[in-house]
PABA-240117 format. One record per residue (C-alpha): residue in three letters; y, x, z. Coordinates in steps of 0.5 Angstrom, whole numbers, padded with zeros to 4 digits, always signed. Layout:
<seros>
ALAYXZ/...
</seros>
This chain:
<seros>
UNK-0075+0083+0005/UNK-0075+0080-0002/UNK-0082+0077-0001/UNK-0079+0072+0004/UNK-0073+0069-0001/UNK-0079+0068-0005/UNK-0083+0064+0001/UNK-0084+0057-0002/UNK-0082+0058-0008/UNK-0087+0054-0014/UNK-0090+0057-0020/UNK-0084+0055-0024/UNK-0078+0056-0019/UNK-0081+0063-0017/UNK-0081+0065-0026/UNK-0073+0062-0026/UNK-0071+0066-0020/UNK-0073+0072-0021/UNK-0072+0072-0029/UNK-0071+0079-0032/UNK-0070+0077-0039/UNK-0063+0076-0041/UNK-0060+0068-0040/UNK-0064+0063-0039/UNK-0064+0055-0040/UNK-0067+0051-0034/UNK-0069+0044-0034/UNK-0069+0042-0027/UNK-0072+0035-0027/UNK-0070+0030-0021/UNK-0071+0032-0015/UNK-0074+0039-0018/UNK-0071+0044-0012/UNK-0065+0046-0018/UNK-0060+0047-0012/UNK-0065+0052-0008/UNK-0067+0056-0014/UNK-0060+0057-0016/UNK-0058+0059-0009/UNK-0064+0063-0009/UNK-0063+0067-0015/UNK-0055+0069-0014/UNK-0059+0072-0006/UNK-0065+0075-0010/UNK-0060+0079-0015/UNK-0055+0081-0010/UNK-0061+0083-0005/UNK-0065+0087-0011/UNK-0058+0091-0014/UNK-0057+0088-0020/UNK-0050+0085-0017/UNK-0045+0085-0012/UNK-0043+0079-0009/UNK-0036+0080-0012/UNK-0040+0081-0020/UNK-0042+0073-0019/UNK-0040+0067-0022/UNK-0042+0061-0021/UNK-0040+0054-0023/UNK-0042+0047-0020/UNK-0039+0040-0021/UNK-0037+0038-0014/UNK-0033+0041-0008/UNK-0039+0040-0003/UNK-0045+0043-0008/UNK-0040+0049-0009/UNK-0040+0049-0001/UNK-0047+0047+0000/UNK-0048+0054-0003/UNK-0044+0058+0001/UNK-0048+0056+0007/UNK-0054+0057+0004/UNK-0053+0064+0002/UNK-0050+0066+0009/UNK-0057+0063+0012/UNK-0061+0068+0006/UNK-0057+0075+0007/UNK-0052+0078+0012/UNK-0046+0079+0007/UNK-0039+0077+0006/UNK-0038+0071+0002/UNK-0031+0071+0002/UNK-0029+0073-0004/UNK-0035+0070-0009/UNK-0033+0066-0014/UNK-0037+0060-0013/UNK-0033+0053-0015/UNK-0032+0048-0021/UNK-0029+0049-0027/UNK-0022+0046-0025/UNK-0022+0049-0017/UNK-0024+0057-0022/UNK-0019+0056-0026/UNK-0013+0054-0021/UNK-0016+0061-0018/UNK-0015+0065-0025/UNK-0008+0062-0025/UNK-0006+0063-0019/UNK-0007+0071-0019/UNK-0005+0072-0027/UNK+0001+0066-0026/UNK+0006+0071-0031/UNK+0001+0072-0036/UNK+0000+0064-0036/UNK+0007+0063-0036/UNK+0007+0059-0030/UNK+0011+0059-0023/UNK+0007+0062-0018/UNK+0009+0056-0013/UNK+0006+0051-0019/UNK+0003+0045-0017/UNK-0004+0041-0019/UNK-0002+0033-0022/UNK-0008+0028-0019/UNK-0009+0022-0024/UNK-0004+0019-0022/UNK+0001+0023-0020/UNK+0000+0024-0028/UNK+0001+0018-0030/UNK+0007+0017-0025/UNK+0010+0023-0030/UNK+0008+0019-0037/UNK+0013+0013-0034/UNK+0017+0018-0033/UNK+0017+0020-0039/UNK+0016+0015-0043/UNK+0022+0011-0040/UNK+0027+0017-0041/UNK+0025+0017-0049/UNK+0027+0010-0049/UNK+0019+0008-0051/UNK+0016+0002-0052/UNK+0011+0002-0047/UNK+0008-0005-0049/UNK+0006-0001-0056/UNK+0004+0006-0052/UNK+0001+0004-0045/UNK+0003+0009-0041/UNK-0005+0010-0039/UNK-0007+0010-0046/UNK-0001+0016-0047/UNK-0004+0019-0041/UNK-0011+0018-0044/UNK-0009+0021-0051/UNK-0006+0028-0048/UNK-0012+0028-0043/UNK-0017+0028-0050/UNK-0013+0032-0053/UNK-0014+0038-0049/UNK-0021+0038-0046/UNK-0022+0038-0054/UNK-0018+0044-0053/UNK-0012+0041-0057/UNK-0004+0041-0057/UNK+0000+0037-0059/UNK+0002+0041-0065/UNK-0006+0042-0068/UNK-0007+0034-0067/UNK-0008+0031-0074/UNK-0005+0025-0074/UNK-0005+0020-0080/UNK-0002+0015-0078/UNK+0005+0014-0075/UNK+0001+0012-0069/UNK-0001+0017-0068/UNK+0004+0022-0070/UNK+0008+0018-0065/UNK+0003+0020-0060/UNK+0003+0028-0062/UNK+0010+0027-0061/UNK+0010+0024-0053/UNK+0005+0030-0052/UNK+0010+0035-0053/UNK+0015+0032-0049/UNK+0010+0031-0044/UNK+0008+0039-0045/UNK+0015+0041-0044/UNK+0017+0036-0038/UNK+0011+0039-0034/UNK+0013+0047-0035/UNK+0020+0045-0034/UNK+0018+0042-0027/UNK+0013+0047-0026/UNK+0007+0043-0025/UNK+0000+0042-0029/UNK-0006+0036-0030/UNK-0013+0037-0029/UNK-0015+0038-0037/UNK-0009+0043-0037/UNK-0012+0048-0032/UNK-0017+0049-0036/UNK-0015+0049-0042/UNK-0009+0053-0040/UNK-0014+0058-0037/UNK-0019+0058-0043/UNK-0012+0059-0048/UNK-0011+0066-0042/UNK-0017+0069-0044/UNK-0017+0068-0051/UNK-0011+0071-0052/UNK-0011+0077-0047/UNK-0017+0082-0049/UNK-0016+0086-0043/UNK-0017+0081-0038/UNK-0022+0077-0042/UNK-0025+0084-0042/UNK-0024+0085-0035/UNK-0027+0079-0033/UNK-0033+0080-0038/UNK-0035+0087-0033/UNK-0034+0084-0026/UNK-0039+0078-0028/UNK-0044+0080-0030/UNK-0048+0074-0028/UNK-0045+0067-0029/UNK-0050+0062-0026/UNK-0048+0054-0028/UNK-0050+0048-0024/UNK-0051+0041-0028/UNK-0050+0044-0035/UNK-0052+0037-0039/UNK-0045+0035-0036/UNK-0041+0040-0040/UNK-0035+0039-0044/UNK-0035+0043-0051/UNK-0029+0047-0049/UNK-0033+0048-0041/UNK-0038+0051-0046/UNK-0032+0055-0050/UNK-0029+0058-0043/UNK-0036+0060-0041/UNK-0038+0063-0047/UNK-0030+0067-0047/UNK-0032+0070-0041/UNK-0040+0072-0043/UNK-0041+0080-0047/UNK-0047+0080-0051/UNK-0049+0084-0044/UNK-0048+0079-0039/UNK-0053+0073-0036/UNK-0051+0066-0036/UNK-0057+0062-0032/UNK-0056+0055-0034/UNK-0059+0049-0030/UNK-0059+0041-0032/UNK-0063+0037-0035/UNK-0061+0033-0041/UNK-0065+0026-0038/UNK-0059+0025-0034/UNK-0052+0027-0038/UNK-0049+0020-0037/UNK-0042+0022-0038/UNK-0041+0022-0044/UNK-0034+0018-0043/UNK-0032+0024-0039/UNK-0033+0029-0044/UNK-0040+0032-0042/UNK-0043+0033-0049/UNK-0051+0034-0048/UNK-0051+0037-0055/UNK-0049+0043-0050/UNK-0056+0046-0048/UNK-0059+0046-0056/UNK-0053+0050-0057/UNK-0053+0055-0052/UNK-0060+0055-0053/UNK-0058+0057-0060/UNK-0052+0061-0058/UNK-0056+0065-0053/UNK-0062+0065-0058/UNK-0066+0063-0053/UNK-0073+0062-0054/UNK-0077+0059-0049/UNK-0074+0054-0043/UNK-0077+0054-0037/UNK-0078+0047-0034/UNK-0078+0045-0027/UNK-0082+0039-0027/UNK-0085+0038-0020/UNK-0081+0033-0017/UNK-0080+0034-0008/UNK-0077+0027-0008/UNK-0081+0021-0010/UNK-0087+0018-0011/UNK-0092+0018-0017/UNK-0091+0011-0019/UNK-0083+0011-0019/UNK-0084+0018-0023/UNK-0089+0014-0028/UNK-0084+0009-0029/UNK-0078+0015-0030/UNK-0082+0019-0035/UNK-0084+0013-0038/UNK-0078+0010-0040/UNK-0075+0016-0042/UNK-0080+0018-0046/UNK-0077+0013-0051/UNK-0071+0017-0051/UNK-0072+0022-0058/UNK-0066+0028-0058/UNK-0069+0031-0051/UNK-0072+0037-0050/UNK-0077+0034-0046/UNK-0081+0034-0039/UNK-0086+0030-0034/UNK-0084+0030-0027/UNK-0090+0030-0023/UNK-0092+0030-0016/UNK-0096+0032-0010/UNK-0093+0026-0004/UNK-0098+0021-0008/UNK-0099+0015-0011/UNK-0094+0011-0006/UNK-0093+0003-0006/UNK-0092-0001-0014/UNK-0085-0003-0017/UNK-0082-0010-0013/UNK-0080-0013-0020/UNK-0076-0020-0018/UNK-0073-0026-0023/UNK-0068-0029-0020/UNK-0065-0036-0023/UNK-0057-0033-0021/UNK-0053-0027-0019/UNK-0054-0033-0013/UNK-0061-0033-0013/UNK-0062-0024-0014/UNK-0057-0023-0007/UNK-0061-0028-0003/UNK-0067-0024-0004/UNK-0063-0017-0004/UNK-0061-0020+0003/UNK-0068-0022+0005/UNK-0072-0015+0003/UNK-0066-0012+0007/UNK-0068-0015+0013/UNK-0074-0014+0011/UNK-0073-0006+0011/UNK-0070-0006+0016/UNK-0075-0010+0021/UNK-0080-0005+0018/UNK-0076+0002+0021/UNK-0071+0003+0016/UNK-0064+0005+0016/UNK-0059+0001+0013/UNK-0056+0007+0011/UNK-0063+0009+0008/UNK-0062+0002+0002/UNK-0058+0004-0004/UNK-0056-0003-0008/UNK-0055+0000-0016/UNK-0052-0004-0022/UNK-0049-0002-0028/UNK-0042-0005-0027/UNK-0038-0006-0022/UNK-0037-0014-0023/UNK-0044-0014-0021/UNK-0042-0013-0014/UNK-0038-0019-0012/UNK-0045-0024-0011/UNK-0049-0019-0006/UNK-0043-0017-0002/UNK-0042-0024-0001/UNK-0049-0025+0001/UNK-0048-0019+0005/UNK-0042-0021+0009/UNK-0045-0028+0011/UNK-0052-0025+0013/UNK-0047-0021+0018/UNK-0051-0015+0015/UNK-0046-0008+0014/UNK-0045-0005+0008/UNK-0040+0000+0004/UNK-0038+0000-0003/UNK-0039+0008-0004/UNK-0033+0011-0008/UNK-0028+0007-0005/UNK-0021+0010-0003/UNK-0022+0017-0001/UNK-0017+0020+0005/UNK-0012+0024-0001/UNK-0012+0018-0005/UNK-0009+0014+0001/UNK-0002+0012+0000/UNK+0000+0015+0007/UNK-0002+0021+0006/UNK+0000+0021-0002/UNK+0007+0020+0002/UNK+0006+0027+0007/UNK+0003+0031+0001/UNK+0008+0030-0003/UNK+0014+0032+0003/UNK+0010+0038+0003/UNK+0009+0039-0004/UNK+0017+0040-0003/UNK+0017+0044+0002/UNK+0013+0049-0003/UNK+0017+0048-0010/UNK+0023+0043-0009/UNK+0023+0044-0017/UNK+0017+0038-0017/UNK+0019+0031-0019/UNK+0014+0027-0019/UNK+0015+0028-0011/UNK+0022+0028-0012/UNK+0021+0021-0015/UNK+0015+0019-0009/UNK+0019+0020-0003/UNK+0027+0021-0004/UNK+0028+0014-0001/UNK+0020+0013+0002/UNK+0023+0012+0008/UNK+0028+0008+0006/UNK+0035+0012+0006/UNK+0040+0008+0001/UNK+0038+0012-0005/UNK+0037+0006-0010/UNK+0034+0005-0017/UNK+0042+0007-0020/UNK+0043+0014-0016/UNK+0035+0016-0018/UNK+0037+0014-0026/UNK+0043+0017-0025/UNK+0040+0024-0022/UNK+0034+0024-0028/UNK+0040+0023-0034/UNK+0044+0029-0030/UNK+0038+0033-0029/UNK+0035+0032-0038/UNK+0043+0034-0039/UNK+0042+0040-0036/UNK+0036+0042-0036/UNK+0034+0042-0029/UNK+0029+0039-0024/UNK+0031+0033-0020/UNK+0032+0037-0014/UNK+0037+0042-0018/UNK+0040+0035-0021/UNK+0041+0032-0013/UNK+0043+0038-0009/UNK+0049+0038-0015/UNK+0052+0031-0013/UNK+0049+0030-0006/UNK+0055+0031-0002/UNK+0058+0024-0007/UNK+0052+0021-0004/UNK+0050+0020+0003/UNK+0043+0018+0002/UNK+0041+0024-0003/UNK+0046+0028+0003/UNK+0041+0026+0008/UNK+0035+0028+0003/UNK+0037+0033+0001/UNK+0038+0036+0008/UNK+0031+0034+0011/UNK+0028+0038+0006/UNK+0032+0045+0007/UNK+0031+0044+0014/UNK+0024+0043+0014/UNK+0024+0049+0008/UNK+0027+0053+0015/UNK+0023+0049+0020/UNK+0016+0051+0017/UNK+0018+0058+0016/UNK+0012+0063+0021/UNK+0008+0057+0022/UNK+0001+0056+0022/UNK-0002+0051+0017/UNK-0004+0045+0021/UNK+0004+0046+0025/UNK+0006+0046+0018/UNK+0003+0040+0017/UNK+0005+0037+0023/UNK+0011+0038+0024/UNK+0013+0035+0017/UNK+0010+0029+0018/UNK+0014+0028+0024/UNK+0021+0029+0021/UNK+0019+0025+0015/UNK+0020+0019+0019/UNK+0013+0016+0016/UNK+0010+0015+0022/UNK+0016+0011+0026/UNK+0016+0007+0019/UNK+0009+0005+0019/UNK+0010+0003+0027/UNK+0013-0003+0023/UNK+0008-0005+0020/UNK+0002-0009+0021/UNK-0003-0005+0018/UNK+0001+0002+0021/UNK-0004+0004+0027/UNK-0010+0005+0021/UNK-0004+0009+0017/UNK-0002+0013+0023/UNK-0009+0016+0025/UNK-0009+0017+0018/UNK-0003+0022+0018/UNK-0005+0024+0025/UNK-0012+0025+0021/UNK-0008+0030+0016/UNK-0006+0036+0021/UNK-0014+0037+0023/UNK-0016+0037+0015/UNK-0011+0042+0015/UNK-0014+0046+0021/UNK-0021+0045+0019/UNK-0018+0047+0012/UNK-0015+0054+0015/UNK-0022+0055+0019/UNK-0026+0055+0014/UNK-0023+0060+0010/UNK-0022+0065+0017/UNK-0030+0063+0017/UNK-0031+0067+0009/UNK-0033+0060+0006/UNK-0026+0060+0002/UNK-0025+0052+0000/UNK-0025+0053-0007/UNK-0018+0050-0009/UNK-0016+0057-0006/UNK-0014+0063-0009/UNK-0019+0065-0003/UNK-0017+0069+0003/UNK-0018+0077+0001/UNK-0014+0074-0006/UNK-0009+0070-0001/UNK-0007+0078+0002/UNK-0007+0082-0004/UNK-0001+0076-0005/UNK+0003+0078+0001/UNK+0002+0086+0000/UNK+0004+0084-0007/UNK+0011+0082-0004/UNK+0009+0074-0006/UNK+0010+0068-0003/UNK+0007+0069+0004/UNK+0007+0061+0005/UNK+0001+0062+0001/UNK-0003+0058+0005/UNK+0001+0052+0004/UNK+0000+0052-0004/UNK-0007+0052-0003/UNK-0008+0047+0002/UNK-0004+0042-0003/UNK-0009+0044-0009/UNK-0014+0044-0006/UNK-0012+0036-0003/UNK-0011+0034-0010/UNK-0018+0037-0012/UNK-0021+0034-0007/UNK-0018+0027-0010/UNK-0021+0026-0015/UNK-0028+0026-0011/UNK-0031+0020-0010/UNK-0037+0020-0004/UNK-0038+0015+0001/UNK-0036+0017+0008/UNK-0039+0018+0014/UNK-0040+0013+0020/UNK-0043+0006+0021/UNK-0049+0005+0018/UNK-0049+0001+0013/UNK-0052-0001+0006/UNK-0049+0003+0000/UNK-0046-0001-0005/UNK-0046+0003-0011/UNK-0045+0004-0019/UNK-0051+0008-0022/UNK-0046+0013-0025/UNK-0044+0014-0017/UNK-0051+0015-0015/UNK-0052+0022-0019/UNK-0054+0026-0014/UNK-0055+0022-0008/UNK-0062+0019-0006/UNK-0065+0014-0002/UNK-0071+0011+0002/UNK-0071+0005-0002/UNK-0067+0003-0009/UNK-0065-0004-0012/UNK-0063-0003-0019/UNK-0060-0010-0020/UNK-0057-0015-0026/UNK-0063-0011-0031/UNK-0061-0015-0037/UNK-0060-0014-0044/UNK-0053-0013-0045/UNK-0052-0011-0038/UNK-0056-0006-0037/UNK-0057-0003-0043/UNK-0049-0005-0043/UNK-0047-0008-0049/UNK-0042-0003-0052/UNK-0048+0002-0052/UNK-0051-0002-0057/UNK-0046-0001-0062/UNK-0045+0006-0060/UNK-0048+0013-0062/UNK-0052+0016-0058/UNK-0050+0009-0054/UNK-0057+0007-0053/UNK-0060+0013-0051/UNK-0055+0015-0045/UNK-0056+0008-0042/UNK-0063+0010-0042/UNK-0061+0017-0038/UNK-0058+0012-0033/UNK-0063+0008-0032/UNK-0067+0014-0031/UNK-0063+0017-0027/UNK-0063+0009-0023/UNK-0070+0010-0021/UNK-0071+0017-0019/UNK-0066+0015-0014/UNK-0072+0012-0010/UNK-0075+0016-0005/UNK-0081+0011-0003/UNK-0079+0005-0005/UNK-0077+0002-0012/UNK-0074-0006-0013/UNK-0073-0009-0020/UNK-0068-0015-0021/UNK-0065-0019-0026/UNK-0063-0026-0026/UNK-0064-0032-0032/UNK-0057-0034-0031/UNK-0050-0029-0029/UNK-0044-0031-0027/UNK-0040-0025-0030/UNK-0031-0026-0031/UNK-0032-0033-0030/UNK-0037-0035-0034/UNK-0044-0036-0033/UNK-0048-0032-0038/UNK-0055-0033-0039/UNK-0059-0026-0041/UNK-0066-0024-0043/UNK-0069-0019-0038/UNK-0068-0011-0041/UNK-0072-0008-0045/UNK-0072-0002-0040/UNK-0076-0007-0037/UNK-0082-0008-0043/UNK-0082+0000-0042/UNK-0085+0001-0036/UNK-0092+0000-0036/UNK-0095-0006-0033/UNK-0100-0004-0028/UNK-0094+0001-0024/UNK-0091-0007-0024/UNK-0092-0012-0017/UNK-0088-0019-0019/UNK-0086-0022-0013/UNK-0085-0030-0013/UNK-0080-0032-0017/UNK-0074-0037-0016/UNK-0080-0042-0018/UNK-0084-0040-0013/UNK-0079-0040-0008/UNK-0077-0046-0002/UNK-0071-0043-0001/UNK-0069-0044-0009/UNK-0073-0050-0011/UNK-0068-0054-0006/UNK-0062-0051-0010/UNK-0060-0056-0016/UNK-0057-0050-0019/UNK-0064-0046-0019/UNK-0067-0052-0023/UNK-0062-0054-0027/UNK-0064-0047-0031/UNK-0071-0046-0035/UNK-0075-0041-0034/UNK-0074-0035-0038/UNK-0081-0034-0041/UNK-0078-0040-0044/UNK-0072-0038-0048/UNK-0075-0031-0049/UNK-0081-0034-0053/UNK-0075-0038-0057/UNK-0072-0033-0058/UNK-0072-0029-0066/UNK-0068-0023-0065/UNK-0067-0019-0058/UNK-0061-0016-0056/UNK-0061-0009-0061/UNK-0063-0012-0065/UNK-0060-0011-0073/UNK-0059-0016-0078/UNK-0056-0018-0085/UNK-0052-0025-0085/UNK-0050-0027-0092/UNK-0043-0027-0092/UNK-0041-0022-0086/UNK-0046-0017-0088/UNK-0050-0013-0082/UNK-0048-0014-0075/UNK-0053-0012-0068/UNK-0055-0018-0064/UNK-0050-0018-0058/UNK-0053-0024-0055/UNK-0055-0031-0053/UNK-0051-0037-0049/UNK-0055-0044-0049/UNK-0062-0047-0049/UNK-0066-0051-0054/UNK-0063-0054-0060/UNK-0056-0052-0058/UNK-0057-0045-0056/UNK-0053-0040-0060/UNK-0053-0033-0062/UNK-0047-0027-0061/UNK-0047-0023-0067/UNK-0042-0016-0067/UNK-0040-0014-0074/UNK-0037-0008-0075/UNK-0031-0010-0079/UNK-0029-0017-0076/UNK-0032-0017-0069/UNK-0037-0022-0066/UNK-0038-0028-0069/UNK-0043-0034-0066/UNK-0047-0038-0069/UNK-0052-0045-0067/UNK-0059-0041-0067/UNK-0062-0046-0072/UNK-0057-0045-0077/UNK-0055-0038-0077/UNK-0058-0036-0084/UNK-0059-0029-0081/UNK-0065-0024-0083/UNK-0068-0018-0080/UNK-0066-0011-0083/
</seros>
């Protein structure tokens, strides 16, 4: 029976899965199968003996690649899933705080702040102290706090050398203070409060240590340093960490993924050999060719070539156009193109590198009637509507919750204006109580509050032995949002949107009945060992709004018409497509200019231009364009260097705006020259160091101009950017 796992495996997938060396580094590269060799490795050691399915961890980056292993694994062995441990890194350590609460020091009931219900308690905060908010922005508040712990830090082993950030220091442990008193915690601080748990309590950490003897880590490249330290406490010099990643796509850096991480587990584990998965099942050989070719440009890599056996396939489209103008029109006109040919709209992905990008292709877009879709738009919990209803329901579970409190105490409108609400919080700091304990003492002075006050108890006492969904529903009825959003114009959308609410509580209920635990869950076996303990039995509830602020933070697009996908290439990690536009391909864009300046900065927008093109399945298209329209500036670029990487003959130039009827006609188009023009009287690329007389060395950031009268952008580290008329610049090559 242990054959027919191993049915179709490749050389390198069949070593990886059914490696019996102690722990190991997996260098999947894109479209390597890294998914199934992970599936395939967790059923191959629970069908061989080596681990129960209870003795396996495994962690993964999204909620839905936690769910697609579930259903794998329930396709390749009949055992029961229920109480495996498989889920991100936050959603694993709500569920260890959730079962060891007390030994963490929080409230068995204790809520998950989202983004921006965290940034709804630093206001909060920072008004209370009387803070000025123009000198700490509360989202740089927020962003010091969140920096902090995921570097694994509290506030009072922050070195602070400056008043700055002493005072920084300082919100940090009132904020701290605020959210222990409320009950609640962030997304940094589930980690970081698990990881400060394990540390300290050797007879947990140990207890952990025996049950896992196999810990299995998907996308390690995107790892934190303290991700990697919480793994590392729950690893014994005996257990087995199976790492998968691939250092050719750790692009969140700005996140905290620290690349660095896999040669230092290799380090760590003392591991000698990689294996690599190199046979890519996605693209075709002259996309990979492209890929492998500018990555290996890239000098702190491990280093790999992905191959294929699905052919050669079509050249590389590369376009020039005159504008952001002229680059939408051929994006529209190939997209038709593809679509006359049998394509799917849903098939053609459109990649830039920044947001600003996209208002030229979706107005072409939109005026050639063709449908497309931003991916990564407003997500269902995200939605204002359903914020309001969770946050009624988050009172239900723990009326200690300001940041709910504050949400919905007049939302419908009941009377309760800024000065009661101001004079509720001052009561509650006095007394050292939460926004509820403060409203329900002097409630019965204030009609409003009373009303409030009372809706919630009743529901409290409504919702008691309902079931998940009735709970939901009920709630959202006798909150009176939907008769406030009849009112408005846009209330039916709203409407169907809370109605939607009640059938993701059904569909959450259902699939941990039907053992694939969603991983915000305590899971289902863990849910009844809480009742025989005597605990909360609304344990389904608290579950349910963790796992919708989990959830919240997802950014994927949804399901429906067929459209043409809008997306950043950050937002593509993951996803594939039949055919792929990588647009704006200009220095100083992509590669971004504040990558020129930064360690490492280089070298990740590689990897993103890497990770751009294995996107592509069948068909790749190159853009960039001689002039842009960027915050409301026209900006002339020279065509990226990532560009000049791939090899010419992987290369089909298509006519370009001089060689289009359709640009030719537009005055716009001739008024630019060519770019070949400009690129030849050009000194320096962008990149590129300098030494100027008086300002020192600077890196050359840009151009703007023709002829005579172009000037240069140079980026000093001291003083800025400073622009000089080119034929007086005085710079020289360092």
């Amino acid at each position: 029976m242990s054959n027919d796992l191993l049915t179709g495996l490749n050389p390198e997938q069949l070593r990886a899965v059914t490696w019996a060396h102690g722990s190991a580094l997996i260098l999947a590269g894109a479209g390597s199968g890294k998914t199934r060799v992970l599936t395939t490795r967790i059923a191959w050691l629970i069908q061989t003996g080596q681990v129960s399915p209870m003795g396996v961890l495994a962690v993964t980056f999204t909620n839905k690649a936690a769910r697609e292993m579930f259903t794998r694994l329930s396709a390749m062995l009949p055992i029961n899933t229920r109480g495996m441990w498989i889920g991100t890194f936050h959603g694993l350590c709500n569920r260890l705080l959730r079962a060891h609460h007390r030994d963490a020091g929080l409230p068995q009931q204790f809520q998950i702040l989202d983004s921006q219900d965290q940034l709804s308690a630093v206001k909060r905060l920072l008004k209370a102290l009387n803070v000025d908010t123009e000198k700490y922005e509360p989202r740089k508040v927020q962003a010091f706090i969140n920096m902090n712990k995921e570097a694994g830090l509290r506030a009072d082993k922050i070195e602070a050398y400056d008043p700055y950030t002493r005072h920084l220091a300082e919100y940090y442990a009132e904020y701290d203070a605020q959210c222990h008193r409320e009950g609640v915690v962030d997304f940094a601080e589930l980690l970081l409060r698990s990881y400060e748990l394990l540390s300290r309590n050797a007879m947990l950490r140990e207890h952990y240590q025996e049950r896992f003897r196999h810990i299995l880590v998907d996308e390690f490249q995107d790892t934190s340093r303290l991700q990697y330290d919480w793994l590392k406490l729950l690893c014994a010099p005996s257990n087995v960490i199976f790492a998968v990643g691939d250092d050719d796509q750790s692009i969140y850096a700005f996140r905290g993924a620290n690349v660095a991480n896999m040669a230092l587990f290799q380090k760590d584990m003392g591991i000698e050999q990689v294996i690599k998965l190199t046979q890519n099942y996605r693209s075709f050989g002259t996309i990979l060719d492209a890929a492998n070719a500018v990555i290996s440009h890239n000098e702190n890599r491990l280093g790999k070539d992905l191959w294929t056996e699905a052919g050669r396939g079509e050249p590389i489209r590369h376009y020039q156009a005159a504008s952001d103008t002229d680059e939408a029109r051929f994006l529209v006109e190939e997209v038709q193109a593809l679509r006359r040919d049998g394509l799917r709209y849903t098939d053609i992905a459109v990649l830039y590198r920044s947001n600003a990008q996209s208002r030229a292709i979706e107005h072409a877009l939109f005026s050639a009637g063709l449908p497309y879709r931003v991916y990564g738009g407003l997500r269902f919990f995200e939605r204002a509507e359903i914020k309001h209803a969770l946050a009624y329901l988050r009172l239900v579970a723990n009326s200690d919750d300001d940041n709910a409190f504050l949400r919905v105490v007049n939302f419908p409108t009941r009377g309760v204006g800024a000065r009661t609400v101001e004079a509720i919080d001052a009561a509650a700091r006095a007394g050292g109580t939460s926004l509820w304990a403060a409203a329900c003492a002097q409630g019965a002075g204030k009609k409003g509050v009373a009303a409030f006050v009372q809706l919630i108890e009743s529901l409290r006492i409504e919702t008691q032995g309902m079931s998940l969904a009735e709970q939901v529903e009920h709630v959202v009825a006798r909150s009176g949002l939907i008769e406030h959003y009849r009112s408005e114009r846009d209330g039916e959308d709203r409407i169907e949107n809370l109605n939607e609410l009640t059938n993701a509580a059904t569909a959450f209920s259902a699939e941990a009945e039907n053992g694939v635990p969603l991983e915000a869950s305590i899971g289902v076996a863990d849910a009844r060992s809480a009742a025989a303990d005597g605990r909360n039995q609304d344990q389904a509830l608290v579950d349910f709004l963790a796992h919708a602020a989990l959830e919240a933070g997802e950014h994927e697009a949804q399901a429906g018409q067929d459209a043409v996908q809008l997306m950043t290439v950050h937002a593509a990690k993951g996803l594939e497509f039949m055919a792929v536009f990588i647009t704006g391909l200009e220095e100083a864009l992509f590669p971004h200019e504040n990558s020129l300046t930064e360690l490492d900065g280089l070298e990740e927008e590689r990897r993103l231009m890497y990770v751009a093109i294995t996107r592509a399945r069948q068909r790749l298209y190159l853009t960039h364009a001689v002039s842009r329209m960027l915050h409301g500036q026209i900006r002339y670029g020279l065509p990226s260097r990532f560009l000049r990487e791939i090899p010419e003959a992987l290369l089909q130039s298509i006519a370009g705006w001089r060689g289009s009827t359709a640009a030719a006609t537009d005055e716009m188009f001739a008024a630019v020259p060519p770019q070949p023009s400009r690129a030849a009287a050009m000194p320096y690329r962008v990149g590129d160091r300098v030494r100027h007389a008086r300002y020192g060395e600077g890196v050359v950031a840009g151009y703007q101009g023709q002829g005579e009268e172009a000037e240069i952008r140079v980026s000093f580290p001291k003083i800025g950017d400073k622009w000089f008329i080119l034929e007086y610049a005085r710079l020289t090559a360092c």
